[in-house]
N, C-alpha and C positions, 0 to 999 in steps of 0.2 A: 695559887699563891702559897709560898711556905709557910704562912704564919696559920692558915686554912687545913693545911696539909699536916700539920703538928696537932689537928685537936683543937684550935681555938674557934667558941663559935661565932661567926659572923653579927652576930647580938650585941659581941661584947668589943666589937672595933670601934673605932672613933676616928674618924676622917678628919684634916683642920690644914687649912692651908696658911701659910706663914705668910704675915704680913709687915717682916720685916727685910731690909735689902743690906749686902755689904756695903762696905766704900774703901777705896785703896788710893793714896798716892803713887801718881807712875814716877817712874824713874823718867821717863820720856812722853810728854805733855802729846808729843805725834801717835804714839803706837801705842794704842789702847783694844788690840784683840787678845782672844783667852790665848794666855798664857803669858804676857808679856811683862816686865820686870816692873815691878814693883819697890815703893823706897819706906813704905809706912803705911798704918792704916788714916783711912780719912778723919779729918778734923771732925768729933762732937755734933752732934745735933744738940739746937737749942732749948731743946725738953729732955731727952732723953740723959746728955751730958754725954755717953759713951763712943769712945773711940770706934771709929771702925763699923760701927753700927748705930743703923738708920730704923727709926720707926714709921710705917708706913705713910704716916702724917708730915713726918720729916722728908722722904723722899719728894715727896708732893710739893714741900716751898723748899724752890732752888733759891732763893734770895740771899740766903743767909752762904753762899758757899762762895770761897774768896780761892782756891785753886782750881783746877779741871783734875775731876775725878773719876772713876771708874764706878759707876754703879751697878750692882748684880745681882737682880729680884732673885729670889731662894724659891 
C-alpha cells in the first residue's frame, strides 16, 4: 500500500466502511446500468432531507420513494 510505503504506521490507520448509498434520477426509467444518463439527483430521504443522498436507514425503507431510482451502495 502507498499510504505504508510513505512511513505511516499501520497503528495509526482506521478502516470504516460507509454506510451511505447515492440516488439519481434516470433520464430513461428502462436503462439503468453504470453509466447511463441521468436527469437529477434522487429525491430527500425522510430523515436525512438531502438530495441525492441516502442514509443507510434510508436505503432500507423504500416506501417513501414515488419514482424509480438508481441506487449505488459506496
Amino acid at each position: 500500500m502507498f499510504i505504508l510505503s510513505a512511513g505511516v504506521p499501520k497503528e495509526k490507520l482506521i478502516m470504516s466502511i460507509p454506510t451511505y448509498g447515492l440516488s439519481f434520477v434516470l433520464d430513461d426509467e428502462n436503462k439503468y446500468e453504470i453509466g447511463d444518463q441521468i436527469s437529477a439527483p434522487g429525491l430527500p430521504g425522510p430523515i436525512t432531507h438531502t438530495t441525492g443522498i441516502l442514509a443507510s436507514y434510508e436505503v432500507k425503507n423504500w416506501k417513501f420513494l414515488r419514482r424509480i431510482f438508481y441506487f449505488c451502495m459506496i
